[in-house]
Structure formats: C-alpha cells, structure tokens
C-alpha positions in Angstrom: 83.2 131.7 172.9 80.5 134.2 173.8 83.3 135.1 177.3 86.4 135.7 174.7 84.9 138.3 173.0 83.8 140.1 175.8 87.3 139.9 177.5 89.1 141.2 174.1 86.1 143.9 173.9 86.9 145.0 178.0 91.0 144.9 176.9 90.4 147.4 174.4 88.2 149.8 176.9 90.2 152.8 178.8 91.0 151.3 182.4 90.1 154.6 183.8 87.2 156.2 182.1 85.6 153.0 181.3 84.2 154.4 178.3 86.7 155.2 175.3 88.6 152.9 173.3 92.4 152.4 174.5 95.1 153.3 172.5 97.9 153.2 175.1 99.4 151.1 178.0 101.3 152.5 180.7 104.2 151.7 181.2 104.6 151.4 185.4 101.4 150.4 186.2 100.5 148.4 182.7 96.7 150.0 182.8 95.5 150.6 179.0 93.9 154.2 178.7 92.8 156.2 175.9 94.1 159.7 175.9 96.6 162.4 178.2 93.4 163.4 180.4 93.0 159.8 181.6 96.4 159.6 182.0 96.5 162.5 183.8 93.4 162.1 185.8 92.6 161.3 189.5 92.4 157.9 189.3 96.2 157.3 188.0 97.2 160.2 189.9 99.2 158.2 192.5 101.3 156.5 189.4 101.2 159.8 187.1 102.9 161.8 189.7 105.7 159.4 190.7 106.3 159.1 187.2 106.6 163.2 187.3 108.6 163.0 190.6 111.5 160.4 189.3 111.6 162.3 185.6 112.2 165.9 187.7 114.7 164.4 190.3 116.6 162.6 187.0 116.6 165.6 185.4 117.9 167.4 188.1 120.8 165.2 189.2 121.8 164.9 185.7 122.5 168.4 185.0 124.2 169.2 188.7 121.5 171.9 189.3 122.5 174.7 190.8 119.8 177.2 193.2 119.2 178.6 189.7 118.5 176.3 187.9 116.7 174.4 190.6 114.5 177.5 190.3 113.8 177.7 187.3 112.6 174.4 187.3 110.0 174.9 189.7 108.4 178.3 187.9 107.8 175.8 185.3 106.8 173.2 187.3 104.2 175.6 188.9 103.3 176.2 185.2 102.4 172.5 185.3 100.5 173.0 188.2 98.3 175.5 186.7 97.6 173.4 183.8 97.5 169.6 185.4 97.1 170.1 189.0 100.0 168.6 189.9 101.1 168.5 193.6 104.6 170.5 193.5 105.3 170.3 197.0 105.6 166.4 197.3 107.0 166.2 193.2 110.7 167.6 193.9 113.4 166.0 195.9 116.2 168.4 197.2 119.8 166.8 197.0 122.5 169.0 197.7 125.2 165.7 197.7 127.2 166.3 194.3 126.5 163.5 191.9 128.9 160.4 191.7 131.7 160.8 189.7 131.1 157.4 188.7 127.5 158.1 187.5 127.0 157.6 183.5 124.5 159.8 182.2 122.8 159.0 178.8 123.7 161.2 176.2 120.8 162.9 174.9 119.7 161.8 171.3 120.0 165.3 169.8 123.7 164.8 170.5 123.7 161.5 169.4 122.3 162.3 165.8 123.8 165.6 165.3 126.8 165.1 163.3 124.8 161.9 161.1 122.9 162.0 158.0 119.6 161.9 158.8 119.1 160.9 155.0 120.6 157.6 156.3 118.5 155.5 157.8 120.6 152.6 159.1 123.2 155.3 160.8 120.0 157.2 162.7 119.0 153.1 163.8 122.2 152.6 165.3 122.2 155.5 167.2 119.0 154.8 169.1 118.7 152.9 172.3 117.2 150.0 172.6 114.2 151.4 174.2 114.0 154.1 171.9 114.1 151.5 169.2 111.3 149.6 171.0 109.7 152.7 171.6 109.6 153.0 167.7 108.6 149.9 166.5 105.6 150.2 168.9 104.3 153.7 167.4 104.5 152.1 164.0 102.5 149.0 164.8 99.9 151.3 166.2 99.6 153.5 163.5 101.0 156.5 165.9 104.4 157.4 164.0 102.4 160.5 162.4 101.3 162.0 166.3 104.6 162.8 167.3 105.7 164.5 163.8 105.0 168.4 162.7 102.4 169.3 160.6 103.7 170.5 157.9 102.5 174.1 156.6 102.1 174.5 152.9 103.8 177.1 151.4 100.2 177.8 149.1 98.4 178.9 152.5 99.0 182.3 152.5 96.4 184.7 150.2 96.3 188.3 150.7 92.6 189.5 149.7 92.2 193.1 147.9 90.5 195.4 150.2 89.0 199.0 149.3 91.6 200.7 151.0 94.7 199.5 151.0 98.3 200.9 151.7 100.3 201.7 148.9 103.3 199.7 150.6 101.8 196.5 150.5 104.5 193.7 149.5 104.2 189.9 149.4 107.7 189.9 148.7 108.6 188.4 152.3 106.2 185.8 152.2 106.9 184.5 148.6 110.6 184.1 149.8 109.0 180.7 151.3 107.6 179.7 147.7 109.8 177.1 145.5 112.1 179.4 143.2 110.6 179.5 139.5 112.2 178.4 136.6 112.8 180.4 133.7 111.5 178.4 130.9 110.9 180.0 127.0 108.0 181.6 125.3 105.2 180.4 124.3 105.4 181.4 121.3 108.7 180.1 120.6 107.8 176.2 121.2 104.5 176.1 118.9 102.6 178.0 116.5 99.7 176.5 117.1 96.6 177.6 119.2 96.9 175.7 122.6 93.6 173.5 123.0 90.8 174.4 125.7 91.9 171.5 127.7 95.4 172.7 128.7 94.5 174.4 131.9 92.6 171.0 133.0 95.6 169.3 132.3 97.6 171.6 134.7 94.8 170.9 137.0 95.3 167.6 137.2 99.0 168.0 137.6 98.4 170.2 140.2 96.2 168.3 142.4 98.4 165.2 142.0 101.6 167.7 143.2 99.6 168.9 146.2 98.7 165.5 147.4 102.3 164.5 147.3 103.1 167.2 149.4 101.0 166.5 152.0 101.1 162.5 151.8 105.1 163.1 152.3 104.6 165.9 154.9 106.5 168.2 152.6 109.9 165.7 153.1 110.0 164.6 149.5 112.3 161.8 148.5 112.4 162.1 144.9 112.3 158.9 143.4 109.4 157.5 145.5 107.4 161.1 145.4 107.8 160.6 141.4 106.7 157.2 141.3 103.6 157.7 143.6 102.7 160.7 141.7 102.6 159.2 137.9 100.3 156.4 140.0 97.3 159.1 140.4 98.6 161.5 137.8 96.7 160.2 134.2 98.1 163.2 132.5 101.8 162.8 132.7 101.8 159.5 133.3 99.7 158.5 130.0 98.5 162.1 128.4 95.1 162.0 129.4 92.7 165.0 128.8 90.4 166.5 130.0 87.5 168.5 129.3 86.3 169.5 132.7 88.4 171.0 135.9 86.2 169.1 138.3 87.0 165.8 136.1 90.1 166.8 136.3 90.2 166.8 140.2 88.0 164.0 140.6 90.3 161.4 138.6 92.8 162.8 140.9 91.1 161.7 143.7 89.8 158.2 141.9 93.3 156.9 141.4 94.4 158.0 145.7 91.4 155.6 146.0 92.3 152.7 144.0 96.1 153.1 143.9 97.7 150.1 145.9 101.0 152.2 146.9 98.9 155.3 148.8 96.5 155.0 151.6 94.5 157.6 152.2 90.9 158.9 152.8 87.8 161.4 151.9 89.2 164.0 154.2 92.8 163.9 152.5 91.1 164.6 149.3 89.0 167.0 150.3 92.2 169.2 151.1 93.4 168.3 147.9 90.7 169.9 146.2 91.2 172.7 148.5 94.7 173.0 148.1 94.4 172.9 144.0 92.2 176.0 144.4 94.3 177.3 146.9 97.4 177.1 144.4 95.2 178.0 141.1 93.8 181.4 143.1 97.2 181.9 143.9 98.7 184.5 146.4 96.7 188.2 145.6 94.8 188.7 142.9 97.5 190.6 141.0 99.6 187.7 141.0 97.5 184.8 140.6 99.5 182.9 137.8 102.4 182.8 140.8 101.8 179.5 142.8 101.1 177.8 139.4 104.1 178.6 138.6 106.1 178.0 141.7 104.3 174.1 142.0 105.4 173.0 138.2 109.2 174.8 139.1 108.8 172.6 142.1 107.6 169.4 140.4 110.1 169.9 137.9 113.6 170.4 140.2 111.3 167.1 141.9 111.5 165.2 138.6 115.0 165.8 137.6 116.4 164.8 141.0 114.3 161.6 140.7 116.2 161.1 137.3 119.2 161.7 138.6 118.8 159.3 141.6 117.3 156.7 139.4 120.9 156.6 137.8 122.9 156.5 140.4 120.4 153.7 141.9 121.2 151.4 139.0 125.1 151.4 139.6 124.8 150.6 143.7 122.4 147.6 142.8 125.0 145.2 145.0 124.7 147.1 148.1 124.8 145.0 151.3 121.5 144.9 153.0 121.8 147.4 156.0 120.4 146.7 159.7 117.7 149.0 159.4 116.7 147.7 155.4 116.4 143.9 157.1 114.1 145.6 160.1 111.6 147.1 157.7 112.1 146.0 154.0 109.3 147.9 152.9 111.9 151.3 153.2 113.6 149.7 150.3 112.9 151.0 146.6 113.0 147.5 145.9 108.8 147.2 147.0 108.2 150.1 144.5 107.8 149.8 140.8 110.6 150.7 139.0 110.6 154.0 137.7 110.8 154.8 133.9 113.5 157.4 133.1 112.9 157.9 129.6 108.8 158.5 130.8 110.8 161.0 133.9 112.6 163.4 131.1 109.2 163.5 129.1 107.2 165.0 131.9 109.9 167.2 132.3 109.7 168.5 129.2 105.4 168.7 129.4 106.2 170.6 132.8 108.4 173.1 131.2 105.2 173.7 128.2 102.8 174.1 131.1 105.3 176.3 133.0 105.2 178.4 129.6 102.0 178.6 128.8 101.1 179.9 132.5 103.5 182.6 131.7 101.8 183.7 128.7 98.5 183.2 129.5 96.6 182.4 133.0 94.7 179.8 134.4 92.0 181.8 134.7 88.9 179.2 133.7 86.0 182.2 133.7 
C-alpha cells in the first residue's frame, strides 16, 4: 500500500527538476514537468528543440516561403535565441523544392471561425479539430482553461489624482469613452418626497460590490441571464431588500454569500479585489468627478438586467430545442443547471437601480 502512494506521489513530481509538482505532460517524449523553464531546460533540450525544428520547417513549407520571408523568420528566430538559447543553426531546414501540389494544408482556426457566431457554442465545436477538441477537454479537466484567456482590464482602473500644479488642459474625456454609457434617469425629487434614509449609500455598496465581482468572475464577457442569476445569489439587497447600516457590512455580506453560494467558486484573493474594486468605483475617476463610476456601474447593471429580461422571454418560447453536440458534451453550459430566473423580481431591481442611479445624481456617495 505504503509503494502505491509513493509511485502516485513520484507521478505527480516534475520529471526534470525533480522538485515541483507537474502540471503538464509532453506530448513527444510523455515526461510530466511543471512549468515552460523545465520544458525548456537542458535536460529536454534534445526533444524541445526537435519539437522547434519540425514546428519552423511546417511553418515554412506551408506558406511557400520566399528569401524574405525565410528571413524574417530567422530575425525572430534569433530573437528566440536570445531569450531561450535555442540552437538556430541546426533548428532550420532549407528546402528550395516547391511544395506538392497535392499537399493539404490545415486551415488555420482563425479562418475557420471567422464568419461563425462565436455566441454559438455548438457551431465554434464543430469547427475545431479533433485535437483541438482534445486539446480542450484536457485544459478544462485540469483547471487550465483560464491560462490561455486575457485578463480582462476593468474599465474602473484608471484614477487621475489632483496634483498642486496641474495643466489647465487636463481631460478625462478620452478615457471615460471606455466607461459604460449612463442612463438618464429622473430627479430625485420627482420620485419621493421623502428624506432618503442613512442606509442608501450602503445599499449601493452592496450593489456595487456584487456588480464588480460579476465582472471579474465573467472576465468582463457577460451573458446576461446567468450574470443576473449569479448576482441576486450574493446580492441581499436586490435580491431580498436587505439594509444596511454599515459600508464594511455591506461589503462583507458581499463577500459571505461568494463563500457560501453553491453556483460561484471563488477565493480570499478574489474578494479581496472586490473590496478594492468597490472603492475603486465609489472614489471614482478624479476627484471632481467622483459620483461618475457609480454611475456608469448601476447604467451598466441596469442595460445587464434588462437584457437578462429580455432573454428570459425569448428562453421560455425555444423550450423544445434539440439538444446540440456541444450541450450533450458539457450539460453544465445549459441554463437548464441554473435556477430559474424571476422576471417579475428582474423588472423590480430595475426599477431600485434606476432610484439609486437618481439619488447618485442628486447627492454623492460621499460616506465622510
């Protein structure tokens, strides 16, 4: 018993460092290594570079390549060298025979995708390979689908601090261009009479916190429906008026329900830029505009909302769809594992979006 363990403990080592936990195999010589460096390094050197060798040749012979072009390739390749040591002079083979007529070259995916919908997921599946489809299920059994996908910069990053001396022509015009457009909602004065109560701008805290985490728990791609539904799951105040009397409550439950929610997985560091970003959004872009991310997040949430509504509609009348290839590979892209989303609750946080989005206007959320 005692042996078993230790042979599943040595599987899981780096083959070539002998010291870090593996997280890929290779796929010509089969060793399991840990990161690019290994890959890279002396001891898979004689596999790393006929790996480079065949890719360059491929490319090469693929593309006719001229004396230019041939050129050009080995600038960069000598660009590699600097980097990774790599041994240009035995890495290229010259072939001045045309290619065979005959010859089928794969077409590359970019042109395979390009006129698709890459809303659809069944038509992106069929385009693939089968190796690129293999490819794919392997990155999401490891956990590795988020490596190979852009960070995604928040629009709420940028803050312009007041400085002593400053140039009159200063204008965040340009970089607010990036920032949801706002929506014109009415006075404040025209929806109530009364006094709004000290717990409004913890409210919109908590609104807040729960938009920003969306935003980065989708990477900034937001499908509405599912963005809606995994937002009233750690959003207490729209999804059942909860108040509160504190900002830092107001995070905190925020951060409580990510914890406990069955549809999100995330972790302390995710909700520590949370926090960030909620501060971020409330300090907003200069101090002369400060009420302008507040603003431009609720517009956002709310254009999110109604196009949840909208597709929650349309949901209900293509209920007898046929199950698609890429639905039956991975049933857990279907709405069908979500819970169903309330339209009638929808068109009420709407309207509670559009009284924050007034109040902000008339007042601040300036908690001094």
């Amino acid at each position: 018993m005692g042996d078993n363990k230790s042979s599943k403990v040595n599987q899981n080592i780096c083959g070539l460092c002998n010291e870090k936990q593996s997280k890929y195999c290779c796929p010509r010589c089969e060793i399991f290594y840990c990161s690019l460096d290994c890959y890279k390094s002396e001891n898979h050197m004689q596999c790393s570079e006929s790996f480079y060798r065949e890719c360059v040749n491929s490319e090469l012979m693929s593309h006719h390549a001229g004396d230019e072009s041939r050129d050009k390739m080995v600038d960069i390749l000598k660009r590699m060298q600097d980097e990774d040591n790599i041994d240009i002079d035995n890495l290229i083979e010259y072939d001045d025979e045309p290619a065979d007529s005959d010859d089928e070259a794969e077409i590359d995916l970019q042109d395979r995708i390009k006129d698709l919908n890459l809303d659809d997921a069944d038509a992106v599946w069929n385009a693939l390979t089968e190796d690129e489809r293999n490819e794919f299920e392997a990155l999401l059994n490891q956990g590795d689908v988020g490596s190979i996908v852009p960070q995604w910069e928040p629009w709420w990053s940028y803050r312009r601090d007041k400085k002593l001396v400053e140039d009159v022509a200063v204008d965040d015009g340009e970089t607010l261009k990036n920032c949801p457009e706002l929506k014109a909602v009415p006075k404040f004065e025209t929806l109530t009479t009364a006094t709004p109560s000290p717990a409004i701008k913890n409210n919109i805290t908590n609104v807040l916190a729960s938009y920003v985490f969306i935003m980065r728990y989708f990477n900034g791609d937001i499908q509405p429906a599912e963005a809606v539904i995994c937002l009233l799951n750690i959003c207490d105040n729209l999804d059942s008026n909860a108040n509160y009397d504190d900002p830092a409550i107001a995070l905190e439950s925020v951060a409580q329900k990510c914890l406990q929610s069955e549809l999100i997985q995330t972790d302390e560091a995710s909700l520590t830029v949370m926090k960030k970003d909620t501060f971020l959004i409330i300090r907003g872009p200069s101090e002369e505009n400060e009420k302008y991310y507040c603003q431009a997040a609720l517009s956002h949430l709310h254009q999110i909302l109604s196009q949840a509504k909208s597709q929650e509609k349309q949901s209900k009348s293509n209920q007898d769809s046929v199950k698609t290839d890429f639905s039956r590979k991975f049933p857990e892209h279907e709405r069908e594992n979500l819970p169903k989303l309330d339209v009638s609750k929808v068109k009420k946080c709407m309207k509670k979006v559009e009284y924050y989005l007034s109040y902000i206007d008339s007042y601040n959320m300036d908690f001094e």
